[in-house]
N, C-alpha and C positions, 0 to 999 in steps of 0.2 A: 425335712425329715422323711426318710423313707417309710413306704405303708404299704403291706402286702395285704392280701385279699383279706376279706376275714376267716377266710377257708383255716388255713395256717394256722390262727387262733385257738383254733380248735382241737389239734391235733398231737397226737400224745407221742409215748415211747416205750421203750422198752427195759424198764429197770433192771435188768439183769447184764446187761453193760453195764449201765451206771454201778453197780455192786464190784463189777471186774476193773471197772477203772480204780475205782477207791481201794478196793483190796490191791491191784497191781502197785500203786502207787506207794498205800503201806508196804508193801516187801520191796520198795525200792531206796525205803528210809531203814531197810534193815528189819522190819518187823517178820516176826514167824507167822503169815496167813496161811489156812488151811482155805482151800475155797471149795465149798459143796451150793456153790451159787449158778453160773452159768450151764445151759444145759448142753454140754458137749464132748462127745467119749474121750476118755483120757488114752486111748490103743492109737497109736500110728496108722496111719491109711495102709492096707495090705502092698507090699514088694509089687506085685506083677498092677497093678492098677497105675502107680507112681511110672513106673519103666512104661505103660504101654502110652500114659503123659509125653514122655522124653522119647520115645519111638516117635511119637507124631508129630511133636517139632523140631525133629532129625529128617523125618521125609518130606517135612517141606509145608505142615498144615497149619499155615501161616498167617489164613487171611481170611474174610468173611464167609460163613454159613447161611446157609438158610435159616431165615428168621424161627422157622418152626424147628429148628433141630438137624443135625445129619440125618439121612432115613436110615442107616445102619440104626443107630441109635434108636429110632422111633419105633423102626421091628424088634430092636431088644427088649425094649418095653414091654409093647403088645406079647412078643414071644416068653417074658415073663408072668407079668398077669395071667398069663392061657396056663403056662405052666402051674403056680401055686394053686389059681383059684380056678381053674376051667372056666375062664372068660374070654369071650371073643370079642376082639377089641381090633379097628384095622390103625395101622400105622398113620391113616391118617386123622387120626381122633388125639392124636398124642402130640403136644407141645413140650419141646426141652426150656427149660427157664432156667435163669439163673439163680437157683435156689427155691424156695418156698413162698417165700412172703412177695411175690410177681404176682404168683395166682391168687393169693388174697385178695389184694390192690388189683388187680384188673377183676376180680368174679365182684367186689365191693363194688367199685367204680363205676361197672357197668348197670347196677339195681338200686345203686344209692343215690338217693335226689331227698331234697325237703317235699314232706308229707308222707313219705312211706317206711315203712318200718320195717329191721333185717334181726332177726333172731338169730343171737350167738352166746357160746357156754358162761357162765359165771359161776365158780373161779373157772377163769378160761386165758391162753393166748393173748399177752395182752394187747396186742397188735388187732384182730379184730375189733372192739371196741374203737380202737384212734382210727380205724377209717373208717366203721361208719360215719363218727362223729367226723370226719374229715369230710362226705362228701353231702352233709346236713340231713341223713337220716336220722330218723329216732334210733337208736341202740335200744333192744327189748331184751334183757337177760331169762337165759334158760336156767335155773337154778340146778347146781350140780353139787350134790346134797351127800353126808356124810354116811348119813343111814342106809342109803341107797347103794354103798360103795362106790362112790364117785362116778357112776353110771348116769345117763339123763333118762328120765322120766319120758315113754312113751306119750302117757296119757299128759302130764303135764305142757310135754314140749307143746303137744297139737291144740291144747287150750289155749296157749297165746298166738295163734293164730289166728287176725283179724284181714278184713276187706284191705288193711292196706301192707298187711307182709308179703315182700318182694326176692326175702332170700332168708333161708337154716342153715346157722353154721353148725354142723356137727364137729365134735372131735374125739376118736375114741380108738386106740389107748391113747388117753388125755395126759395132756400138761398142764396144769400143773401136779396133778393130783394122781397119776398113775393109774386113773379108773377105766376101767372095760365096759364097754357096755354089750350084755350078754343077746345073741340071735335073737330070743324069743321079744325083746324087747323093738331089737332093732324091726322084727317085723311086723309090730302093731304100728311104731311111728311110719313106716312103708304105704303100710291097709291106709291108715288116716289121711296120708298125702293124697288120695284118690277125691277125697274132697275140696279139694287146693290145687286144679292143674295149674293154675298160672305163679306158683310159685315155685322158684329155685332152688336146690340144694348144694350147700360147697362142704363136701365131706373131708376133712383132713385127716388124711391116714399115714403121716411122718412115720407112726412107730409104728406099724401092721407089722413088724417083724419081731418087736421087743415083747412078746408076753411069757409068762410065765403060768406055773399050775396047771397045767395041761388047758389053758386058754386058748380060744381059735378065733383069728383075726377074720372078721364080717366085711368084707368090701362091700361098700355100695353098689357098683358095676352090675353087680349079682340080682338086681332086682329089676327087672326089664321095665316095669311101669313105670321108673323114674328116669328110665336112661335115658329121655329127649330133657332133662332137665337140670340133668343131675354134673357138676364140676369136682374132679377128682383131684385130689391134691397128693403129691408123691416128691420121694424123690432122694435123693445119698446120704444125706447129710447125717445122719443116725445111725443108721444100717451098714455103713461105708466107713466110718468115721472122716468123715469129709465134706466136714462144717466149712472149713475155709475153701474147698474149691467151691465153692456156688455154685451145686448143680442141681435141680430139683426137676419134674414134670407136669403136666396137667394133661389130664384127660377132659377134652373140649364137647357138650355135645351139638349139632346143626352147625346153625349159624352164628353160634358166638364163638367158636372155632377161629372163625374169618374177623370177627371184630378184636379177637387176644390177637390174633398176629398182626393187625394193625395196629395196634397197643405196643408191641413188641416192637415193630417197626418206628415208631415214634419214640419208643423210650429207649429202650438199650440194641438196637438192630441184630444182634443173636448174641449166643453164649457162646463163650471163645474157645475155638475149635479144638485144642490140648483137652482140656478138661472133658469136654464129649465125648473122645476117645477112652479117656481115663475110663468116663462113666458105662461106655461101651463092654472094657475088662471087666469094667464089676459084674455085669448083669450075665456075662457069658461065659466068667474064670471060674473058679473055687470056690467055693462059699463058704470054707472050713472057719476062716476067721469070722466071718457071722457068728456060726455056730457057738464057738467060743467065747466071743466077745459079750453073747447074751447069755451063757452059761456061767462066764465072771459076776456078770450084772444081776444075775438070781443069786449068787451066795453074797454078795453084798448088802441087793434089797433085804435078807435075810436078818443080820447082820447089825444093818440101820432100824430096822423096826425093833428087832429085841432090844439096841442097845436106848430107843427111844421113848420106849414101854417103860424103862427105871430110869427114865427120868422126873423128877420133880412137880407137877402141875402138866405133865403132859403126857399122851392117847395119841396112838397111830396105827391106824386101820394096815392091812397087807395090803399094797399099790399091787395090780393085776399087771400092769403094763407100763412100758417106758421106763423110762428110770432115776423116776422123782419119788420120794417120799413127801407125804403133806398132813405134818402131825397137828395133832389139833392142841393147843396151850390155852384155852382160854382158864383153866383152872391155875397158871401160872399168876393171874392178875397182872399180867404185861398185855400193851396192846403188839401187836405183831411187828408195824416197822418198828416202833422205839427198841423192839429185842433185837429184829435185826440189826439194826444200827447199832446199840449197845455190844453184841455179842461179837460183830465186826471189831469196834474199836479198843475192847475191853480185852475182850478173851481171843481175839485174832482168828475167826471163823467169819466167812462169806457165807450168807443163804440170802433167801430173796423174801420180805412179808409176804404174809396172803394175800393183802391188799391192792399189791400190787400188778394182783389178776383177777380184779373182780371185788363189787362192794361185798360180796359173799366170803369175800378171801379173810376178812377179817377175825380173828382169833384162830388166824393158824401158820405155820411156814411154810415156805420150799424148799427142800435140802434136794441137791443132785447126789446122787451116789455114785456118779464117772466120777471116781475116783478112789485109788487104793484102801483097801481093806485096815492098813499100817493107819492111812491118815483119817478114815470115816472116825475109829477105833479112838483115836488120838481128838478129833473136833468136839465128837460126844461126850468126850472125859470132859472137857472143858467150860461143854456148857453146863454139862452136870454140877460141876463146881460154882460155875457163875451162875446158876438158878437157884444150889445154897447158899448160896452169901451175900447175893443181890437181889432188892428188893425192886420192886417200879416205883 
């Protein structure tokens, strides 16, 4: 009988596939699924980004990159960051990855060992969690708390730091919960890290484009005493609508620079060179579909909150950012997956449990709102119904 390590054991997943297989599979038996489950924009990738794809395997950019990225692309980057946030960043600090979840699994990889401990959000991503526990650290959950507006706690966070934390996953605007967490905060847990050089930060900033209410996205970048420490995480997939080209960034700082691209080297040898181009158009073309794409996503969050406030046993704070809603049902007397599951197979709506991002997740959901206004309007009705007439 085969036996892989015990590593494997241990190592989790991502239930928000699993929710999209099952609901894909319902509407393939004929069923009406509404899905507000996976988090991914329902708009087309913009015209001039798709062509300047097909421009590049027209001219012939056929075959291996450099592991760290094209440097066109790598100046785009940096020439971006300079632009929104007045940070000086050189092109060679910027790694292209394929996607987001590279830089997790290599910033995890590289601090997780048994005996030390990496601090990350709960409810949070649930992919952090499965690697630390994948590479036998302790997992330390940050509590990302309701009354707080799904913001983390300065002073909280810096209390759980002990002699043996090795890495803070921050994430803010958050997934699942759509929470910001405001400057003035961000710069007490900044001051605190002054007590903790020898630990690392991997900041994920996926949505620093998606906020709303005159909200303004806080890069890390921005605080010079953590820049030899600090691992920035970026990249298309939200901002772009271009979940399925797997193109994401990392900002590396020193010498772990050198040990990602060995990493990279060893795991996927670079990102394939069509979609670098693609990711090139974005950062350097029009932004107008940005614009719009996140002025859709504010009348929807809208929308969803009102239409989630008359509901039955259920409270839903305004999500600041991103574009999750994370209502809270414990007054429902459902525990969270049995609703998901239930409201899946009953009433034909996909959402994801709390639980499924953290033991804090528990008595609440994850609704996505990438997607039409017709069908948010149409899920709500339904659960409205099935939370009258169905008991737990």
């Amino acid at each position: 009988m085969l036996k892989t390590v015990a590593a494997f054991d241990r190592i989790g997943e991502e239930n928000a596939f699993a929710v999209l297989a099952r609901a894909t599979a319902l509407a393939a038996q004929g069923r009406d699924i509404i899905s507000l489950g996976i988090g991914q924009p329902d708009f087309r990738t913009p015209e001039h980004i798709v062509e300047a794809a097909i421009k590049a395997l027209r001219d012939g950019h056929h075959g291996y990159t450099p592991a760290t990225g094209i440097l066109p692309l790598r100046e785009a980057v940096a020439a971006d960051l300079h632009k929104r946030f007045g940070i000086t960043v050189s092109p060679d600090e910027v790694m292209i990855m394929p996607g987001g979840k590279p830089t997790m699994f290599m910033s995890i990889l590289m601090f997780g060992e048994p005996g030390v401990e990496i601090l990350y959000p709960d409810p949070g991503f649930p992919i952090y969690r499965s690697m630390i526990e994948f590479t036998g650290a302790t997992p330390v959950p940050i509590p990302v708390r309701e009354d707080n507006g799904f913001a983390f706690s300065a002073e909280e966070t810096l209390s759980l730091i002990t002699a043996k934390t090795r890495l803070i996953i921050i994430n803010s605007p958050a997934n699942p919960t759509g929470g910001v967490t405001p400057k003035a905060e961000v710069d007490k847990f900044v001051a605190g890290l002054e007590k903790w050089p020898d630990v690392a930060v991997m900041s994920d900033e996926i949505y620093d484009q998606m906020l709303y209410d005159g909200e303004k996205h806080v890069c890390l970048l921005g605080y010079p005493s953590i820049r030899d420490r600090l691992i920035l995480l970026n990249g298309w997939s939200k901002t772009y609508a271009m979940t399925g080209w797997r193109l994401g960034y990392a900002i590396w700082p020193g010498k772990l620079y050198d040990q990602a691209r060995k990493l990279a080297v060893n795991l996927y040898s670079c990102v394939n060179a069509p979609t670098q181009y693609a990711g090139l158009a974005a950062l350097t073309g029009p932004q107008d579909a940005v614009g719009a794409m996140v002025a859709e996503f504010d009348k929807r969050r809208r929308v969803v909150v009102e239409l989630l406030n008359q509901l039955p046993g259920v409270f839903c704070i305004v999500p600041k950012g991103a574009f999750y809603a994370f209502p809270n049902i414990k007054q429902t007397g459902w525990k969270a997956k049995k609703l998901a599951n239930a409201l899946l197979d009953e009433a034909g709506v996909a959402l994801i449990g709390g639980p499924d991002f953290g033991i804090l997740g528990e008595g609440y959901l994850r609704l996505s709102y990438a997607n039409s206004t017709d069908n948010i309007r149409k899920a709500l009705g339904r659960m409205g119904d099935f939370l009258a007439t169905r008991k737990p």
